[in-house]
C-alpha positions in Angstrom: 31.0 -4.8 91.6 27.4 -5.1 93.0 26.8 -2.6 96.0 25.1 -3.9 99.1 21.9 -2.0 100.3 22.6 -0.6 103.4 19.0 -1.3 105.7 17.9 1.5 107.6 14.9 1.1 110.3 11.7 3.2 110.1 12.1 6.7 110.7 10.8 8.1 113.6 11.0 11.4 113.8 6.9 11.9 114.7 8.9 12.0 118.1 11.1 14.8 117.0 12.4 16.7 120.3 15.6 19.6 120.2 18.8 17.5 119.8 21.8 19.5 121.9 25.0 17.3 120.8 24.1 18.5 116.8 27.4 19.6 115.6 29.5 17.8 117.9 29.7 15.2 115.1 29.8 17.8 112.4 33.7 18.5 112.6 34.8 18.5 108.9 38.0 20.0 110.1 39.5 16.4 111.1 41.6 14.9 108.1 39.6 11.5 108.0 36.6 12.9 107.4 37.8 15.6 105.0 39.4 12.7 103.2 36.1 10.7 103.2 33.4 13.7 102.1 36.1 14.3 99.4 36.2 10.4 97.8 32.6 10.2 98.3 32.0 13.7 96.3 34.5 12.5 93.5 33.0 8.7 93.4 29.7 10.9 93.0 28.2 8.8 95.9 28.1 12.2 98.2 25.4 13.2 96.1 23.1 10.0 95.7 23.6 10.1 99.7 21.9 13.5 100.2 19.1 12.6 98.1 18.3 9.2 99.6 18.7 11.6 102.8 16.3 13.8 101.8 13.6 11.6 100.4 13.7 9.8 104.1 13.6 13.6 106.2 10.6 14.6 103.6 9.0 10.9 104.4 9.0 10.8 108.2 8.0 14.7 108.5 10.8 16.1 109.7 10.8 18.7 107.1 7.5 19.8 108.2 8.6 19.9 111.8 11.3 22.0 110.9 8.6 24.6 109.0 6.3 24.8 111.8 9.4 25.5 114.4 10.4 28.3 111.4 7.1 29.4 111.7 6.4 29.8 115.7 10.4 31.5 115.4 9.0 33.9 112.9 5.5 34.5 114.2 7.3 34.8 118.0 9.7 37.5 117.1 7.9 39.3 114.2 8.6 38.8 110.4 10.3 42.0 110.3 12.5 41.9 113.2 13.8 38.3 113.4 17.1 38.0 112.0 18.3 34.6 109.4 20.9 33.8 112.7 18.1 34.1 115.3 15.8 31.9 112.9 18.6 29.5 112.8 19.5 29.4 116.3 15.7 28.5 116.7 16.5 25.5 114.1 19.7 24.3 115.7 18.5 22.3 118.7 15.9 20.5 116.0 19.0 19.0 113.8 19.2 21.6 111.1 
């Protein structure tokens, strides 16, 4: 059976600002959307999401916002001395 596209609009992430409710929608611990992740994995469609994902972050920029903030982090704090939490909790408010 034929699958419908699903239309997204434009990206516009050139507006990219820290986003505090990230991970209050990220609760895999609720059975529906264990259930979900796990029929989309098996139908293979989990996948083919996080590359059409993907190819839209790399298209609007975000994944070069997200290496500059790395950057500042890292250049702020000292490429020795930052730890891989601290970089992240530099990260988090951007939607990574």
């Amino acid at each position: 059976r034929a699958r419908p596209e699903v239309l997204v609009k434009p990206c516009s992430c050139s507006t990219l600002e820290p986003n505090q409710e990230m991970g209050q929608h990220q609760d895999a611990s609720r059975p529906a959307i264990r259930i979900l992740l796990k029929r989309l994995d098996e139908s293979g469609n989990l996948e083919r999401i996080k590359q059409k994902l993907l190819v839209r972050l790399i298209r609007c920029g975000w994944r070069d916002v997200i290496k500059d903030r790395a950057g500042d982090a890292i250049r702020k704090r000292g490429v020795t001395e930052i730890t891989v939490d601290e970089l992240v909790s530099a990260l988090i408010p951007y939607g990574v």
